[in-house]
N, C-alpha and C positions, 0 to 999 in steps of 0.2 A: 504494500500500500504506500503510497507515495503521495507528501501533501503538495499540495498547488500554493506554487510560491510567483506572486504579480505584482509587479512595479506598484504604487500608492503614491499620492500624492506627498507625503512624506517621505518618500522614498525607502519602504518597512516592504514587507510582507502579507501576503493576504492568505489566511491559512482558510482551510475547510472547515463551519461550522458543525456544529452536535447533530443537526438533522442532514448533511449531507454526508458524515462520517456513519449514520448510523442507518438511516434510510439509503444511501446510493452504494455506501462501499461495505459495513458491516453484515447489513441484514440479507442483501444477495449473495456473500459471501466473496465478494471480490478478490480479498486477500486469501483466497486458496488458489489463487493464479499460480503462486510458485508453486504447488503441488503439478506432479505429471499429469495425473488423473482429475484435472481443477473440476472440469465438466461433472463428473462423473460423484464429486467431492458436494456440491455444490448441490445436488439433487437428494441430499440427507443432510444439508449444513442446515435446514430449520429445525432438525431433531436433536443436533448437536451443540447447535447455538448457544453459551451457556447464558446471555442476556435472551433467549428468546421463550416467548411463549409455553413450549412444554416445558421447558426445564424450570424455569420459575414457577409455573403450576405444581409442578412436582415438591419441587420446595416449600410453596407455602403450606401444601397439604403436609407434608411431613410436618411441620412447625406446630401447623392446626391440631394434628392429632397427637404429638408430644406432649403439648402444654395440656389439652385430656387427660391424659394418663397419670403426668405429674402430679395433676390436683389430685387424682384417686390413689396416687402413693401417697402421698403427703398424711393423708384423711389414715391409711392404713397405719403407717407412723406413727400418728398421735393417738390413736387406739389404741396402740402399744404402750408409749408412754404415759397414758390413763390407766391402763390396766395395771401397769407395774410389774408386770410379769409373773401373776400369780394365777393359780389354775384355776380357784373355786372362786365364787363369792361373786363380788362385782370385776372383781379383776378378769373370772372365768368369761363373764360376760363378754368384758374388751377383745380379748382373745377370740371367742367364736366370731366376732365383729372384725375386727380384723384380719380372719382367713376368710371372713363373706367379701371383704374390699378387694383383697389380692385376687380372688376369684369372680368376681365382677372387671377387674382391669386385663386380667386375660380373658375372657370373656371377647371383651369391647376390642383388644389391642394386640392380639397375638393368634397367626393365619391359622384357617382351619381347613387347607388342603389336605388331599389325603395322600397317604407317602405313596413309596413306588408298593406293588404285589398286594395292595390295600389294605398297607401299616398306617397306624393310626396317625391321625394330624398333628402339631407338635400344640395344638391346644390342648387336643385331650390331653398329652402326655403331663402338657402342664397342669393343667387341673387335676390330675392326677397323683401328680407331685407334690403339689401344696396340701393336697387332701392328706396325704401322709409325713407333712413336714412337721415339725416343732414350731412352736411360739419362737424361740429364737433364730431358726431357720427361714420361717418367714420375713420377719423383720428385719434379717439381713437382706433377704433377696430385696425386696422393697425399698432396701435405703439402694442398694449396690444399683437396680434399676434404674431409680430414678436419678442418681447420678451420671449413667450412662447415659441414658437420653438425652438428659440438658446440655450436654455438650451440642453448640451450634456446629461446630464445625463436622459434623457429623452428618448432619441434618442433609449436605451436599452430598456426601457421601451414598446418603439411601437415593437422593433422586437419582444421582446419578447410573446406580444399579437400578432405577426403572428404566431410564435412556439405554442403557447394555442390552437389560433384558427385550424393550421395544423392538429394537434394532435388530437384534440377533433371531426374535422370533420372525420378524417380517425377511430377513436375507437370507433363514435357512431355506430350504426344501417343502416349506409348510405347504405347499399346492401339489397336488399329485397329474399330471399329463401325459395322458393315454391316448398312442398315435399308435392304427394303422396303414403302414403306408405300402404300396405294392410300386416296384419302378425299379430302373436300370440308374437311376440316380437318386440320392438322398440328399437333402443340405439341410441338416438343422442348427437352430442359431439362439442360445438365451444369452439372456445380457443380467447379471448379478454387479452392485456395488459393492466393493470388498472396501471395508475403512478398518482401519489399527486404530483400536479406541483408545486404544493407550496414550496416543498422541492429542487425544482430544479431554479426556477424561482425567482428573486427579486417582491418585491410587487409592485404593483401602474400598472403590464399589465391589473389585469381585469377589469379596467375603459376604456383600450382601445378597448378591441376584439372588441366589437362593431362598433368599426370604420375598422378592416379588412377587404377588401371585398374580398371573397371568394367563388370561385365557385368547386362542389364536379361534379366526374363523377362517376353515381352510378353502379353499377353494379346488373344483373337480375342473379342467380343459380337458376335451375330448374331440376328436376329430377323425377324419377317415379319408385317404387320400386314395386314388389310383391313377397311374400316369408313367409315361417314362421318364419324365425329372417333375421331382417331386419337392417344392422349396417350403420350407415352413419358418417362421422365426415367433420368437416369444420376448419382444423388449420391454413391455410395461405389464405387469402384473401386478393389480392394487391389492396386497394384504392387508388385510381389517386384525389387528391385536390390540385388544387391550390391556394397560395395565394397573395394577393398582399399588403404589407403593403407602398405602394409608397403615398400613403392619408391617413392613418391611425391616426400620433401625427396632420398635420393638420388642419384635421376635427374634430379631438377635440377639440384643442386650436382653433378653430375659433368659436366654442361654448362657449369655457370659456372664450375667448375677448368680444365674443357680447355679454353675461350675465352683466361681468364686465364693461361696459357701458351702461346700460341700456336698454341693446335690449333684448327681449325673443325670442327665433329661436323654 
């Protein structure tokens, strides 16, 4: 990118303002010209854009649903700390109260895909977990969570495993294309963007993708050809994926809290 430097009556510089920096050169992605593949770059730079649309979506929703969760650990905490950590009495009370918060926060904030071979989700696991944890054991998890999450810097990190996960469901294979063809010539022709997310992305998303949950709609191409040259090509294919990173940072961090107190999930 190169700024436009023009004589002024002062005899200074006239640079490119915010809207043509961002609107003419940013937001089409101009500055992927030095890339080989600019074209090619530039037809998935509004997915990559980290000032663009999805990914600040992505952001805020993770923010949105943090500051949720925060407030329902918070609320578990001081159940704790009213209780005093005694079993019976009023304190047993605080206690039942505070394994119903932690269990309403996974509930609300932790995916309920189902594993591979139809192992169970890592909610139920979790909720399963807490059902057989300690008073102490909860209230670590709780604090260890909630300190995971509030980290912002983090917050980047989950969208950015939605952008991964986006991307990678829509560039694999996801459509199936069934050709008969009869002939003395064949020519077939698909056209795939391959991008190095690494280059575009900060590190620490691919510990997340896994907690993405994402659902692809595949699409079926069928066709039937007979001829002695038979030319077909396949260059735009629109895949429909959605994703959701609204569970994503805290169904990891409720992994790395219950590790870090002693629970295996």
């Amino acid at each position: 990118m190169k700024l436009r430097c023009e004589p002024s009556q002062f005899d200074g510089i006239s640079t490119l303002d915010g809207r043509e920096l961002r609107a003419d050169l940013w937001s089409p992605g101009e500055h992927l010209n030095q890339f080989a593949a600019a074209d090619a770059l530039k037809l998935v730079w509004p997915l990559l854009d980290p000032a663009g649309t999805v990914r600040s979506s992505l952001r805020h929703g993770v923010a949105e649903r943090v500051g949720d969760l925060v407030g329902k650990l918070a609320d578990t905490l001081n159940g704790e700390s009213e209780g005093g950590g005694e079993d019976t009495g009023e304190g047993g009370n605080a206690n039942i109260l505070k394994a119903a918060l932690i269990a309403s926060a996974i509930q609300d904030h932790v995916i309920d895909t189902e594993g591979p071979d139809g192992e169970a989700s890592l909610k139920d696991k979790a909720l399963s977990l807490m059902a057989g944890a300690t008073d102490k054991q909860i209230g670590c998890v709780a604090e260890q969570w909630k300190a995971y999450v509030e980290e912002p810097q983090t917050w980047t990190s989950a969208s950015e495993a939605g952008v991964a996960a986006l991307y990678k469901g829509a560039a694999r294979n996801s459509f199936s294309v069934n050709v008969k063809q009869d002939g003395f010539i064949v020519v077939g022709n698909t056209h795939f963007v391959n991008v190095n997310l690494d280059i575009f992305l900060s590190s620490g998303y691919e510990q997340l993708e896994r907690y993405v949950e994402i659902v692809e709609v595949e699409q079926t191409i069928e066709w039937e050809q007979t001829g002695f040259i038979v030319v077909y090509t396949v260059d735009d294919i629109d895949i429909s994926v959605n994703v959701s990173v609204n569970k994503t940072l805290q169904s990891a961090r409720f992994v790395e809290s219950a590790g870090a107190c002693g629970l295996v999930i």
